[in-house]
Every structure is written in C-alpha cells, then in structure tokens.
C-alpha positions as CSV (number, residue, x, y, z in Angstrom):
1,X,84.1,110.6,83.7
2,X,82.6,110.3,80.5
3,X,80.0,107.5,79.3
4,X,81.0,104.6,76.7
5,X,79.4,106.2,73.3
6,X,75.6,105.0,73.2
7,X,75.5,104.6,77.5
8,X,73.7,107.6,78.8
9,X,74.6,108.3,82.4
10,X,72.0,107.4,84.5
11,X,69.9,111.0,86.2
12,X,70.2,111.1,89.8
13,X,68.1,113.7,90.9
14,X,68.8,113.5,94.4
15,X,71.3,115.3,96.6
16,X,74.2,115.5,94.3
17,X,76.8,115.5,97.5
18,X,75.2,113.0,99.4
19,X,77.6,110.1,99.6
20,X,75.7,107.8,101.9
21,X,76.4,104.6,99.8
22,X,74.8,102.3,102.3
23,X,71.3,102.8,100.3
24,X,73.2,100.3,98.0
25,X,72.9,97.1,100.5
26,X,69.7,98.4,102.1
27,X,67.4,98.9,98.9
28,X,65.6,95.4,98.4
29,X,67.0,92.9,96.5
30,X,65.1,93.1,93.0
31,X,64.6,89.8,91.6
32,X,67.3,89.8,88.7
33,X,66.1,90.5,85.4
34,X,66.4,87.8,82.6
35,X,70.0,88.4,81.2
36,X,69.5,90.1,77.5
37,X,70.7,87.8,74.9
38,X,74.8,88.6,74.3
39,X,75.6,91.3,71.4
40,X,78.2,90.0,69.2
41,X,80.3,92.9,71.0
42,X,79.8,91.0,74.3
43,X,80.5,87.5,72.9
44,X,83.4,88.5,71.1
45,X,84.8,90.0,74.3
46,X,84.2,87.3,76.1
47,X,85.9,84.6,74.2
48,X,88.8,87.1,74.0
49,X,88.3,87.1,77.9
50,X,88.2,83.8,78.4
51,X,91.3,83.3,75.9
52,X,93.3,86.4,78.1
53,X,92.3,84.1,81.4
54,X,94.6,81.5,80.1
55,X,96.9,83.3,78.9
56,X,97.5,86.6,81.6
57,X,95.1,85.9,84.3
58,X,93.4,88.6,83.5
59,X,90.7,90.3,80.7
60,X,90.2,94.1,80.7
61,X,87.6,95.1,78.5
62,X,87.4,99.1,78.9
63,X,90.8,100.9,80.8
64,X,89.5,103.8,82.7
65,X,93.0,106.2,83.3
66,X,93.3,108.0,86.2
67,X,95.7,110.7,86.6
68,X,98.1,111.1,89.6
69,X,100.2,108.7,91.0
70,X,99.4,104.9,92.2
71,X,99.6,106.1,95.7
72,X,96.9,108.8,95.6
73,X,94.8,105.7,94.3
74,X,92.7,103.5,96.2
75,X,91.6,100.2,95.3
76,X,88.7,98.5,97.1
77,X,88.8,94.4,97.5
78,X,85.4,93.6,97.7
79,X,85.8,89.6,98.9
80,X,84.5,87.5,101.6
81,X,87.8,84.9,101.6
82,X,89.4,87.1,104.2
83,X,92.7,85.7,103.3
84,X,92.6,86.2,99.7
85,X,91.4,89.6,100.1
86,X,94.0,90.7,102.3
87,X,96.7,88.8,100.2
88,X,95.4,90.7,97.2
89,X,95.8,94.3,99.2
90,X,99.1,93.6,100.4
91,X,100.3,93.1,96.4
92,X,98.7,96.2,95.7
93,X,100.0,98.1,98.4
94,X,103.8,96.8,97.8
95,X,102.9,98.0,93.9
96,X,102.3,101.8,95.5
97,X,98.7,101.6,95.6
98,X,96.4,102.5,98.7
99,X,94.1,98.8,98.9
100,X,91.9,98.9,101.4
101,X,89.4,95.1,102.5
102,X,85.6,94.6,102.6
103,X,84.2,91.3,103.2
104,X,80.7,91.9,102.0
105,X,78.7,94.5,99.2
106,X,77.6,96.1,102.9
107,X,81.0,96.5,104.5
108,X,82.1,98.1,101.0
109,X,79.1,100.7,100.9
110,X,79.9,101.3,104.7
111,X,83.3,102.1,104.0
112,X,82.5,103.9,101.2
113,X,80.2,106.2,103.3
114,X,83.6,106.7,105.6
115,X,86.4,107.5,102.9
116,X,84.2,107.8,100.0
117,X,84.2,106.6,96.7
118,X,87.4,104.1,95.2
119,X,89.3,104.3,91.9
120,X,88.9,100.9,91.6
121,X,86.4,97.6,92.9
122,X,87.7,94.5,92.6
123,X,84.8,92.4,93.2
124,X,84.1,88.6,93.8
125,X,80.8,86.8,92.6
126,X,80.2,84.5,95.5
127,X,79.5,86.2,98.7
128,X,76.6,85.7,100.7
129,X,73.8,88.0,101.3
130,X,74.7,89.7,98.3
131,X,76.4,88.3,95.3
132,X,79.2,90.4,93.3
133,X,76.8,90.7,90.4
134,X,74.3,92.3,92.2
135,X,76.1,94.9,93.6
136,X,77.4,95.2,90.2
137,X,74.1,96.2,89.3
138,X,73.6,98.6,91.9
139,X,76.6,100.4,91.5
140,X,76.0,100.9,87.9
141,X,72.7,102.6,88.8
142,X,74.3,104.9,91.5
143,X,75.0,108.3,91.0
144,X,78.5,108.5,92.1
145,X,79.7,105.4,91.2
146,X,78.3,104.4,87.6
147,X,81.7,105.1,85.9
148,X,83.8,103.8,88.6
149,X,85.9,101.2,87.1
150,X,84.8,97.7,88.5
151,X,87.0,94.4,88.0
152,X,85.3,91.0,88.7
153,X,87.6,89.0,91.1
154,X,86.7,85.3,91.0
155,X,87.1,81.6,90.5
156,X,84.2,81.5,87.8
157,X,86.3,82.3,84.8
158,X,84.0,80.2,82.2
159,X,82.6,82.1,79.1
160,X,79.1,82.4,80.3
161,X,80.7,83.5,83.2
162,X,82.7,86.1,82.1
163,X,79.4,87.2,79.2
164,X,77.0,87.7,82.7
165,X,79.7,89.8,83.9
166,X,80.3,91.8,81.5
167,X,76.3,91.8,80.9
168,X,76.1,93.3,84.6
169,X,78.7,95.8,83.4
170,X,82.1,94.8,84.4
171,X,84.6,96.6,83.4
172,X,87.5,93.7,83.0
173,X,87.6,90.5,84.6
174,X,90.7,88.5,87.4
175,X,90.8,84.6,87.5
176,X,91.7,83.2,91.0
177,X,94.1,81.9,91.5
178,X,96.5,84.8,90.4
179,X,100.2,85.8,90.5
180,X,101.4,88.9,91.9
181,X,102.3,90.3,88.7
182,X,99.7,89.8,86.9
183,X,97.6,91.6,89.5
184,X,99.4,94.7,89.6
185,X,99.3,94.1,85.8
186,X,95.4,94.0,85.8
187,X,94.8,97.1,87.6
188,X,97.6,99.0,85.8
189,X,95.9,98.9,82.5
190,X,92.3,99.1,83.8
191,X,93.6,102.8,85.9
192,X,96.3,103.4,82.6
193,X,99.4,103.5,84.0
C-alpha cells in the first residue's frame, strides 16, 4: 500500500516475514510525546469530523480500497466493552464481512500473531493497560501494519478528541453510540466498496 504524499514509510530492517506482532504490547510504554500543534489540514478535518459525528456517526478522513469481496475481509474490533464489541462484529458479519473481537492492544497483537494482519482496526481509546492511541502509535511504526487502515471507535467524539486522533494517525473516526447502518456504512467507504 502506498504512503499519503509527503509520509515516507517507515524502514524496518528486520525480518521482513516475521509477523510476531506481540513486540507491539511488550515494547515499553514510551512516555507520549507532546502532541504537535494541529496543521490547518488536521483542524479542518476535524471540525468536518466532528460536523460528520452529528450528522452520519461517522468521519473518514483517508478511504483505503481493498479489492475482493467483503467476505475475504477481516475486520478487527479492538474494544474492552465486551458487549459492544461483539455487538459491533455481529453487524459486520451480517454485512458479509469476516469481524473477529479483542479486548485489549495485547489480545489484538496475539491474534494478529495467529491469523495475521486485518484489513481493518476498529479501535477504542479507553482500555486499560494500553489506551487506543497508543497502540495507534505503535502500529503506525510497525512494519506490517503502518498502512493498515485504522478507525477510532469511541465515546470521545469532541474536536480535540477527534484532532489527537487523527494526530496519532487515524485513518477516520466512529461515535458510540452507533446504528447498524451507519457502521457498515463507515467501514464501506474506509475499505471502498
């Protein structure tokens, strides 16, 4: 998958078919860096964002198209509410997509490690141990997994909210609470179909 223009893909020069992902909850927790001051680009998409909340549910900022069909895709609920998670995969897998449920960053990088890497993360902010953003952050920085599309999943649909996110490099951003539809609708556009 191709970088945005001006985004240089990280260099990995480790084992290029290693895909142990657990090095992604195991690494120590760097204190985060002071967020950089918004670009006008990131304001602007934010007050769009937070505009689209009200309106869809839902902000995607950058749509990542896959090829194939729905059903060859999986889609990777990153959440520790158990039943929203579940709730959320069981839209997505009525919709023809393969959703599959971790309840923490580590459970995700363990499954990962099993089945490899998803289309798709949708990821909550609040979780303990790890929050969403920091993973974020770490996936970004990952050699198989920079350019894998990542959708924030949460309750914290402010501005500032959705500016860190996309700061951390989100790719779009879900409100919870959120309709059925406009779920399916969310990851449509961010896979293109």
């Amino acid at each position: 998958m191709s970088q945005p223009p001006g985004k240089p893909a990280p260099v990995h020069p480790e084992d290029p078919y290693d895909l142990d992902f657990t090095a992604l909850v195991e690494e120590p927790a760097e204190p985060a860096p002071p967020p950089p001051t918004p670009t006008p680009q990131v304001e602007e998409n934010a007050l769009i964002g937070a505009t689209a909340l009200g309106e869809e549910g839902f902000h995607v900022v950058l749509v990542k198209p896959r090829s194939g069909s729905p059903a060859n895709h999986v889609v990777m609920i990153v959440d520790d509410d158990a039943p929203t998670a579940e709730l959320a995969a069981l839209v997505l897998r009525k919709a023809g997509y393969q959703a599959v449920v971790a309840l923490s960053p580590k459970d995700a990088a363990r499954l990962m490690s099993r089945v490899g890497a998803p289309e798709l993360l949708l990821l909550d902010v609040e979780m303990p141990e790890m929050n969403g953003l920091e993973f974020l952050r770490r996936i970004r920085r990952h050699k198989h997994l920079f350019d894998t599309p990542v959708v924030l999943f949460t309750a914290h649909a402010a501005q500032v909210d959705i500016v860190r996110g996309l700061q951390a490099g989100a790719d779009g951003y879900i409100a919870k609470p959120i309709s059925a539809s406009a779920l399916v609708a969310a990851v449509r556009t961010v896979l293109g179909h």
